[in-house]
C-alpha positions, 0 to 999 in steps of 0.5 A, spaced: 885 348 543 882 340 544 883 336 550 883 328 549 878 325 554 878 318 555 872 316 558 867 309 557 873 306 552 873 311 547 877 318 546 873 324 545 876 331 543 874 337 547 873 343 545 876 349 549 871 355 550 872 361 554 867 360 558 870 354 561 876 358 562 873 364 565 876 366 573 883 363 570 888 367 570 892 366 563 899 370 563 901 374 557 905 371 552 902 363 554 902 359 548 897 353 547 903 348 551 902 353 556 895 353 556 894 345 556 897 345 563 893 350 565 887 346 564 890 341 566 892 344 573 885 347 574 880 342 572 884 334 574 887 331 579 892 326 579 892 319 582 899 317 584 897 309 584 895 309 577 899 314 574 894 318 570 890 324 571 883 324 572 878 330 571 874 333 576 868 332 577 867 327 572 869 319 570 873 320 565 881 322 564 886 327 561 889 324 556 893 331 553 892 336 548 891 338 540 893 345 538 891 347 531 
């Protein structure tokens, strides 16, 4: 799985690693749907005002995911 980051103009695609999700609780039986929200509740923040949800810690913004 991919998440879709804007950041500087330009979309990137980010891809989903173990490591990134170590410490996360994934329940049985969660399809990537349910992993993207996941990701999203755990690394974003949602700003009302505008309307988006922008991730912790950096400039860019969640988008949404691809799932292959």
């Amino acid at each position: 799985m991919e998440i879709i980051l804007f950041e500087n103009n330009l979309y990137h695609l980010i891809q989903i690693t173990k490591d990134m999700l170590e410490g996360i609780i994934i329940p049985k039986g969660s399809d990537c749907f349910d992993l993207c929200d996941i990701v999203r509740e755990n690394f974003t923040i949602y700003n009302d005002s505008k309307n988006h949800y922008k991730m912790i810690g950096h400039d860019s913004y969640f988008i949404g995911c691809i799932c292959r």
